[in-house]
Each structure stands twice: as C-alpha cells, then as structure tokens.
DRENDRENLUM-845205 format. One record per residue (C-alpha): x, y, z. Coordinates in steps of 0.1 Angstrom, whole numbers, plus 5000, padded with zeros to 4 digits. Layout:
<nodes>
XYZ ...
</nodes>
This chain:
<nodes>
474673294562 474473654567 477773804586 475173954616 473673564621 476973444620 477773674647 474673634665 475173224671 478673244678 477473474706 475373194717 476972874708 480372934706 482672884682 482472454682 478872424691 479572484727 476772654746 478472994762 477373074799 475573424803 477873454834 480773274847 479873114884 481773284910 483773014930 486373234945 485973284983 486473575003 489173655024 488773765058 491073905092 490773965125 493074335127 492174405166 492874285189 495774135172 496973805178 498973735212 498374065223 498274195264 495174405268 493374615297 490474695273 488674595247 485474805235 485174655197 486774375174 487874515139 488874335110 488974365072 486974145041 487874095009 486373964977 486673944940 482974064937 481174164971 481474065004 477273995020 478773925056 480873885081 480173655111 482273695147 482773385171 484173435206 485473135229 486873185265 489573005267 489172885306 486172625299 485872635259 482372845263 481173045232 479873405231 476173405219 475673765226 473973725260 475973485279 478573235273 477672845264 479172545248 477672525214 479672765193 477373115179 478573315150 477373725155 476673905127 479174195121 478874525108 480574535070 481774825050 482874775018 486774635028 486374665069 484074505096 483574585134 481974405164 480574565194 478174395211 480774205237 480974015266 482574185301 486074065301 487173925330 490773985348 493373745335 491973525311 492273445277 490073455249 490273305207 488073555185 487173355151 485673585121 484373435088 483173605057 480773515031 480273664995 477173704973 477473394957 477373194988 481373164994 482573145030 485873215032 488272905032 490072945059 488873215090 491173405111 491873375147 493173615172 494073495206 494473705229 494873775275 493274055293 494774145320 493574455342 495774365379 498374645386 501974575389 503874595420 507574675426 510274785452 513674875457 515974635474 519174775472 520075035488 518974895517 516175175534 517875425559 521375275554 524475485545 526175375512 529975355511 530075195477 527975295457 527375085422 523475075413 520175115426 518374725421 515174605431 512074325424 508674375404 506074095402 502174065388 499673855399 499073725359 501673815342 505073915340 506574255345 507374425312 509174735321 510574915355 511175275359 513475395386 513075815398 515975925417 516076225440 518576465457 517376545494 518876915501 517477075466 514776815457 516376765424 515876485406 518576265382 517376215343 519175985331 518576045295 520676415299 522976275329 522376555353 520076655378 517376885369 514477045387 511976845367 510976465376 512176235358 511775855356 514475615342 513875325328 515475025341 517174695329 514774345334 511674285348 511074035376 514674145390 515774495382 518674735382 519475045373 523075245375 521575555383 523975855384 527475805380 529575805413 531076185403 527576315407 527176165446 528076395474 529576285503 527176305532 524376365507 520976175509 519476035484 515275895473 514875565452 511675515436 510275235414 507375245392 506274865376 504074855338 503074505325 502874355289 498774485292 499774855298 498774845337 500475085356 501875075393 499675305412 501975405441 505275345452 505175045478 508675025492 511475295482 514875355495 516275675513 520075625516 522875875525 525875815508 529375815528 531675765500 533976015485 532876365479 532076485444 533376625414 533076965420 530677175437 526577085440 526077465429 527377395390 524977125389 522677245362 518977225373 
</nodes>
C-alpha cells in the first residue's frame, strides 16, 4: 500500500481498526455566577443583576430565576407566582446582566438563581445563588448621655441609642460643637476646627463616643451633641431627633480658648 493510502485510512480508522470521531462531543458544562448583588448583601437599590459565564467552547445562554423569600413566589417578569420562571439574560462573551425586575419592597429578602447553558446543550451543573435583604427604612438615633440642658461636672463620654425598624444599626456618628465660637471637635486631628466634622462612634444599638479630651472643656462652656445613625443597607438618618446641649462645670481648661486652632 501506497504511503498516501496508508495515511489516508489511518485518518479514518485509526490505527487498530477503530473508527475516529470527526469531532469529539462536548460534555463539559458551563460555569456560571451571580456577581451582583452578592451574596448576604444589605441593599437600598437594585436596578440590574450581573453575573459572569464561562465555557470551554461558547456559552448560548444564560437564564435568571428570582424567589421572594416571604411566601416562596417566583419572578415571571410581570408579577410574582408559585411555579418557578427562568428570564432570559443578556450574554456577552464572559458576562451577563438582568434588567427587567420586579419593585423591591422595604425589608424583605429575596434568592436570585442564574443558570447557563452552552452550544452543545450543557446547563451548568450546579447554578449560583445570591441571597440577599433590601432594606430602604432610615435609621434613628439619639443622645442619652449628657442628659439635655444639664450641667456636666464629670465629664467622661458622650453615649447614646440607635435602632431600625429591619435591621440593625451598623455605624453611629457623633458631631460635637462649641457654643461661644461655633466650632466643632474632629476627632481624627483632636482639636476644634471651624469645619464640621462627624466622629464616628463605638457599637451600634448602644453607643459611645469619648469625644474631646477633658483638657479641651472649658469651665462654664456649653457644649452641642449630635448623632447621625447608617444601617448595614447604606440608609442614612435624615435629621437629628434628640441631641444634647450641656454646659460643663468642671475644671477650667488647659490653656486659653484663643490657641485653640480653628
């Protein structure tokens, strides 16, 4: 035989007499995530779910379920309703986004499934998930201590409450002001300067925060305490519901208000 025929039914046969595939089946299954929102996040907003899609050859689709966690209803692009829907996402060649979602509703919870599918008929093995709360209710907090329109022998730190109807508070910032020159103390710099400044507190639920060392109190002085609440979603207090104005009595300070810098 001829080295070209020799060649030319190896190519088709195989070396033993085995028949050789034109093309090897693709079994390998795409991968697929859910980047945003990401998983036990806080959010106030939502406008699009992102993710990524991966596969060894080319990934035809990707497919977006959305259950509310409160009754175990299903997004189906409309409304929501117990038999679970799958809506089509827009792909690009290694990302995916969904836009066409439901309004959100104040504190509740919601799973977002995403599956992919390649172009030999592969969904991926396992799909993602991405739990997540929204949360659009404002914070609340207050100062409790000073006690409002008392005078302040001792003074040690300025401590308060913050609470939120769904969730917890995650941070407290406390703004501090000097009644004769309306300067305020920034804690970061540990002076008083003409510029506001907010300080950020220690805990949540129940709060303190030291405030300006006793050396920078004047005697006879008074003083503003202000609180400002932000939850794990980003929601902001919107206004100060219940400060403190206190006049300290204790010992005069370190040297005179005039070399404090501003």
């Amino acid at each position: 035989m001829s080295k070209p025929l020799f060649l030319l039914f190896s190519a088709l046969f195989g070396a033993f007499g085995t028949a050789v595939p034109a093309f090897a089946q693709d079994t390998t299954p795409p991968t697929v995530a859910v980047t945003s929102p990401a998983a036990n996040s806080y959010l106030n907003s939502l406008g699009v779910i992102t993710g990524t899609a991966e596969d060894n050859d080319l990934v035809s689709a990707v497919t977006v379920s959305i259950r509310r966690l409160s009754d175990g209803y299903y997004w189906n692009g409309t409304a929501f309703a117990a038999v679970q829907s799958w809506r089509d996402a827009s792909i690009w060649p290694s990302s995916w986004t969904y836009s066409a979602l439901p309004a959100w509703v104040d504190a509740s919870s919601y799973t977002v499934f995403a599956r992919a599918l390649d172009t030999a008929s592969n969904f991926s093995a396992v799909y993602s998930t991405s739990t997540f709360y929204f949360d659009t209710g404002l914070p609340v907090s207050a100062v409790t201590s000073p006690v409002n329109n008392s005078a302040v022998y001792d003074y040690a730190v300025v401590s308060g409450t913050a609470w939120d109807l769904e969730l917890f508070t995650a941070q407290v910032w406390v703004k501090m002001s000097r009644a004769p020159d309306n300067m305020y103390w920034n804690g970061a710099t540990s002076q008083w300067t003409a510029a506001e400044a907010w300080n950020l507190a220690v805990g949540s639920v129940a709060w303190t925060y030291a405030g300006p060392p006793y050396s920078a109190l004047a005697s006879g002085t008074t003083y503003f305490a202000v609180s400002r609440a932000v939850d794990l979603a980003g929601n902001a207090q919107a206004s100060e519901v219940a400060g403190s104005s206190f006049v300290f009595a204790g010992a005069t300070v370190c040297g005179p208000l005039a070399s404090v810098q501003s």
